[in-house]
C-alpha positions in Angstrom: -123.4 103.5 -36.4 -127.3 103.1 -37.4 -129.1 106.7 -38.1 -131.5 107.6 -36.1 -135.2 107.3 -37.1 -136.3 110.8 -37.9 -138.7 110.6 -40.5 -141.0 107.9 -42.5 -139.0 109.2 -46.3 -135.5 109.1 -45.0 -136.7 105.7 -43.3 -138.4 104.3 -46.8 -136.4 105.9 -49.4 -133.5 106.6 -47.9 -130.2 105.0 -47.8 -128.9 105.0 -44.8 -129.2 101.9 -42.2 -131.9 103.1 -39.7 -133.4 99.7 -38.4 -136.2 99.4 -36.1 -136.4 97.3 -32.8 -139.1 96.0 -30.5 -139.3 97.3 -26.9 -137.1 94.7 -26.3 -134.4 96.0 -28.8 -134.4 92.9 -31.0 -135.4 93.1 -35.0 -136.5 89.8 -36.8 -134.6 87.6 -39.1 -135.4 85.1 -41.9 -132.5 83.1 -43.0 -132.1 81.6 -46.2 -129.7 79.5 -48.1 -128.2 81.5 -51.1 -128.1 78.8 -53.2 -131.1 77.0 -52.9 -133.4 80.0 -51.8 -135.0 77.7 -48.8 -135.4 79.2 -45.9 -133.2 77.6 -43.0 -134.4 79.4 -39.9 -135.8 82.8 -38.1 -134.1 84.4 -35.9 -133.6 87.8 -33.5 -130.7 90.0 -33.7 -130.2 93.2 -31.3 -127.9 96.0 -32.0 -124.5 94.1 -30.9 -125.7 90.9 -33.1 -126.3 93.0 -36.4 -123.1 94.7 -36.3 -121.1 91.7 -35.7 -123.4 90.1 -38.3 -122.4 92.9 -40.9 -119.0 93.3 -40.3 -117.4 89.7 -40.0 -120.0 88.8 -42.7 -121.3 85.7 -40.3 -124.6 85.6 -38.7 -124.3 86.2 -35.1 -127.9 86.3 -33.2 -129.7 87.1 -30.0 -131.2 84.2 -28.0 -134.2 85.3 -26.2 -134.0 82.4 -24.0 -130.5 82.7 -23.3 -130.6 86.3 -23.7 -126.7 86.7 -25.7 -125.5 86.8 -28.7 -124.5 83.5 -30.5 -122.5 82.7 -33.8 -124.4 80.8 -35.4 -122.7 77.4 -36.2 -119.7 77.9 -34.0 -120.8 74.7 -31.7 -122.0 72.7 -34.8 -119.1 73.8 -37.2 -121.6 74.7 -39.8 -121.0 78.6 -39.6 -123.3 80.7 -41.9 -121.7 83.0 -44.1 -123.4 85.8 -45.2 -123.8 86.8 -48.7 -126.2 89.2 -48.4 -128.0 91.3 -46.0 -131.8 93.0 -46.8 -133.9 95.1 -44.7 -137.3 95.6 -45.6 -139.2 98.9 -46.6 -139.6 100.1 -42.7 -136.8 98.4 -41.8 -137.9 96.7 -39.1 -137.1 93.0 -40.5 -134.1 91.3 -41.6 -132.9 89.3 -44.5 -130.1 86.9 -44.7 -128.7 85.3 -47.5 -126.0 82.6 -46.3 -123.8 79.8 -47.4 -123.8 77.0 -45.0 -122.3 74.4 -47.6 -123.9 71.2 -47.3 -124.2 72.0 -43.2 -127.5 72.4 -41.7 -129.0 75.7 -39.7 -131.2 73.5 -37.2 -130.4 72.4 -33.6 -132.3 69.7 -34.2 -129.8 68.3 -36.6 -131.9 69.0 -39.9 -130.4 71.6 -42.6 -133.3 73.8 -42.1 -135.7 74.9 -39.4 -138.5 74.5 -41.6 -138.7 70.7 -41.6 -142.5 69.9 -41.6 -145.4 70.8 -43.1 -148.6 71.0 -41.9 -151.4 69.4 -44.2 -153.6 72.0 -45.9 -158.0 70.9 -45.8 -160.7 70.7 -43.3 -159.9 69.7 -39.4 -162.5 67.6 -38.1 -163.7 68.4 -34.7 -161.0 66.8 -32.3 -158.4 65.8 -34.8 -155.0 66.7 -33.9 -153.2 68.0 -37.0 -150.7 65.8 -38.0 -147.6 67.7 -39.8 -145.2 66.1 -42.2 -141.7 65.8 -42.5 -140.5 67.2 -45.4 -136.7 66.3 -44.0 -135.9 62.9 -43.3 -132.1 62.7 -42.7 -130.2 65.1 -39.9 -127.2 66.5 -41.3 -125.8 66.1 -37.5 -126.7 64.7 -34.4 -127.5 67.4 -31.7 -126.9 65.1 -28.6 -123.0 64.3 -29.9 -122.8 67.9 -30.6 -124.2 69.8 -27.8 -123.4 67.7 -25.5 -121.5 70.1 -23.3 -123.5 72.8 -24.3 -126.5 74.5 -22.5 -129.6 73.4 -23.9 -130.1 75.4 -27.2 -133.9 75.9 -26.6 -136.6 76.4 -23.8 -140.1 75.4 -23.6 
């Protein structure tokens, strides 16, 4: 299905799919919204994830707390279609482009992962950083949702 990694040209200039994963045979992911180019979440795929991701053109993933493979939205109804997949120059990281509509990508209820920023300038001695919201309204609520579901993340 993928070629083998044989060399570093075939790998970089070549055009056949040879991705590259970790000892623990997962590659990263960086999802983004297609349409608004803001990135909604990061992610792990193994080999089983990836092909299902390429060839149903929805983003399946690997949890690495859960350790399977989930489709993304299935639970939350907010499936993530995939427009477009990229693979960096050692292809050893992932790119998604998706369309989740006006859905969300976050357990947490907000449309994106990515939903606070951390202030930028000195920290005084002590000071716990305080981050930012940068998302104020959940596009779902995770308790409703989820409720009947194993809990989505581990600390």
């Amino acid at each position: 299905m993928f070629k083998k990694r044989e060399n570093v040209l075939e790998i970089e200039e070549g055009n056949l799919l040879s991705p590259k994963f970790d000892n623990d045979g997962l590659i990263p992911v960086i999802t983004t919204c297609y349409n608004t180019k803001e990135i909604l979440m990061h992610g792990y795929m193994n080999v089983e994830a990836l092909k299902k991701t390429i060839e149903t053109k929805e983003a399946y993933y690997f949890s690495r707390s859960r350790k399977t493979i989930w489709h993304k939205g299935k639970t939350s109804g907010f499936i993530q279609k995939v427009i477009e997949i990229k693979i960096d120059d050692d292809q050893d990281s992932i790119w998604l482009s998706v369309d989740i509509g006006n859905g969300a990508s976050c357990h947490v209820g907000y449309r994106s992962c990515f939903y606070r920023s951390i202030p930028l300038g000195p920290i005084e001695n002590g000071r716990k950083v305080e981050m930012i919201f940068t998302e104020k309204d959940k596009k779902f609520d995770p308790e409703k949702v989820y409720k009947d579901q194993p809990n989505p993340t581990k600390i």
